[in-house]
N, C-alpha and C positions, 0 to 999 in steps of 0.2 A: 704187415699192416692189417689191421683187425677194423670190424665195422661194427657197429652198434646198435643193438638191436631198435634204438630210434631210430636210425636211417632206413630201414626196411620201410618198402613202399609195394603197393600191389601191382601184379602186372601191368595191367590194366595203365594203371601210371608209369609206367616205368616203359610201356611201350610209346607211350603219348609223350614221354619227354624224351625219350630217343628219336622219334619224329623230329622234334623240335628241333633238337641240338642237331639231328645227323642233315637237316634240312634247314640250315638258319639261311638268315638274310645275306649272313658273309659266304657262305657255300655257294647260294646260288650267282652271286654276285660274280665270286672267284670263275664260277664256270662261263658266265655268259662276256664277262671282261675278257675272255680267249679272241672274242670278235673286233674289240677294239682296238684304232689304227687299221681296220683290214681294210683296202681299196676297195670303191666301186666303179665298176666301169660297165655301162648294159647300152644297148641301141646298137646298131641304129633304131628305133621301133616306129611306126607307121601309127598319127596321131592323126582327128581332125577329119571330118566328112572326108569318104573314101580312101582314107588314110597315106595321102599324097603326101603333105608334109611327115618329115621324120625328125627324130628326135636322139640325141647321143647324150649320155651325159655320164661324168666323173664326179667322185666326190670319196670321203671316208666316214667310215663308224665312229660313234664317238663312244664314251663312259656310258655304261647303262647304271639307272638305278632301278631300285628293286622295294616296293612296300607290302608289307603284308597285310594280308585282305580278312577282315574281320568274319569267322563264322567257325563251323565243327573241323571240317577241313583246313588242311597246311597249305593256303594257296598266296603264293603273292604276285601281284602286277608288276611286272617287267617293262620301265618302259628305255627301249632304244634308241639312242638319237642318231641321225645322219643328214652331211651337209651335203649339197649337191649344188654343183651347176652344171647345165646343161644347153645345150647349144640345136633352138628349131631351126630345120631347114625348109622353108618354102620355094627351093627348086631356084625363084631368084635373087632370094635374099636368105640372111640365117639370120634368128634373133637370138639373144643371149637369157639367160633365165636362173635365178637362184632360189632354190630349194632349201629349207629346216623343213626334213622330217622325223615323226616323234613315231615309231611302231611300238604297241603295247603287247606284250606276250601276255599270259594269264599260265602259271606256271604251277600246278597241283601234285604234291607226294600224296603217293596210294600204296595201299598193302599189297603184294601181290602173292602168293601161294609160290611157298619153297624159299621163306624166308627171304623176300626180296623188296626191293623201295622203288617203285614205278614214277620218274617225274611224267605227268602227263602236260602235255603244252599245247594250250589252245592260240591258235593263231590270229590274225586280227581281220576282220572281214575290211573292203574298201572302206566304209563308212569310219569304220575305227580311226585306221592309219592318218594321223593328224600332219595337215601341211601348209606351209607359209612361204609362199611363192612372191617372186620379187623380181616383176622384169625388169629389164635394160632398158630405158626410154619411153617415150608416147608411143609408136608403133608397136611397139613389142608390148604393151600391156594390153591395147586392143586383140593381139593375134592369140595371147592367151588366153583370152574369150571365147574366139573364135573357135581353136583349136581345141580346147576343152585338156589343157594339157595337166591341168590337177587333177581332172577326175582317171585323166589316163596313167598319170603316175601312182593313185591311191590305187588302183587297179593291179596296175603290176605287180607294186610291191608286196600286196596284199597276196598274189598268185607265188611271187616268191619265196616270200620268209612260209608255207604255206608247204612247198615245193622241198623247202629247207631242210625243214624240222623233220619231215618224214622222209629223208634219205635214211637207208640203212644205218651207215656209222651214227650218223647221230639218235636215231633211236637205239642201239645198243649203248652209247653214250649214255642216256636216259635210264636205264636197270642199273639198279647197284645189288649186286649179288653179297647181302649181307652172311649169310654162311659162310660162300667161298674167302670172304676176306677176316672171318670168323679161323677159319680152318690153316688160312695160312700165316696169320696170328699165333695160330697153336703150333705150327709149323718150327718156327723161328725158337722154340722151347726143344732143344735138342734135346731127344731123350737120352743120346751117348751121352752129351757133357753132364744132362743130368746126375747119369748112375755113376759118372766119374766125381764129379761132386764129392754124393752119399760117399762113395770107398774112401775120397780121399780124407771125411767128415773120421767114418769108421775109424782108419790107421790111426789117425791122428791120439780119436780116445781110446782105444787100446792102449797105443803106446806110453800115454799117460796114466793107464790105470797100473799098467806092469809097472811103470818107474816107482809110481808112487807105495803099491804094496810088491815092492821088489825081494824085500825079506820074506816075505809069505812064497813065493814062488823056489826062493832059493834053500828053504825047507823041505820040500816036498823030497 
């Protein structure tokens, strides 16, 4: 397959659509859907002047979507959704509590030196972390007033995904060693079968040219 001298593009673009394509919307998607269905289960944690009442709660990830953020940079928002309920205890009574929260990532490919694609992920401060909280009854919608259990859960969350990201694994996770995957690419091009190829290319026209001027030979 041959290319034409219209499709020639200058670096320059050709690295800026490598970006694009090696960073789309389905890539990132693809990686950050690893998290979906994953359970959560955190508490008990201590909520609420002197942190007497505690708090436990289950719930799972759900589908992230992914939009990408208008400017020079390849960045798109991520946002995560998870359902929660959870269960306060005030020592003598527990109330029941339902949680939608929304976690926005901010999710940025960068060049890095030694041919490499850096995703950098910015986490989402308390403020960000979007939540729609749903008590159980009249009592229970007062105690989460009281207890201040959304600002306590935009907090956490916000310390965990936060806590998350910059674990080890997942920051190697994050470098894409475009060489290395370059090189093992060129790998998979056996040079043996190559040169086996060419000979057996060789034999072939030889042995075609001697048939064809086979008088010529059996003169000599």
């Amino acid at each position: 397959m041959t290319v034409g001298r219209d499709e020639f593009v200058s670096y320059e673009q050709w690295g800026a659509d490598f970006f694009a394509e090696a960073v789309s919307g389905d890539r990132i998607l693809a990686a950050v859907d690893n998290l979906a269905g994953q359970p959560i289960d955190f508490g008990p944690m201590g909520v609420g002047p002197g942190k007497i009442a505690k708090v436990r709660a289950h719930g799972a990830i759900g589908s992230a979507t992914a939009t990408r953020v208008a400017g020079d940079e390849i960045t798109y928002r991520v946002e995560l959704p998870v359902d929660l309920t959870f269960e306060l205890d005030l020592q003598v009574e527990t109330h029941t509590f339902h949680a939608e929260v929304l976690i926005p990532l901010a999710l940025t490919a960068r060049a890095a030196s030694g041919l490499r694609v850096y995703v950098e992920v910015t986490p989402p401060s308390a403020a960000e972390v979007q939540v729609q909280l749903r008590a159980e009854g009249l009592r229970a919608s007062i105690t989460q007033r009281v207890a201040n259990v959304e600002g306590e859960l935009r907090r956490f969350i916000s310390r965990y995904v936060a806590r998350e990201v910059s674990k080890p694994h997942i920051e190697s996770a994050r470098l894409i060693d475009v060489a290395g995957a370059i090189d093992r690419a060129w790998a998979t091009i056996s040079p043996g079968s190559g040169r086996r190829a060419v000979t057996e290319d060789l034999n072939e026209a030889l042995e075609t040219e001697i048939r064809e001027n086979e008088d010529t030979f059996l003169e000599l």
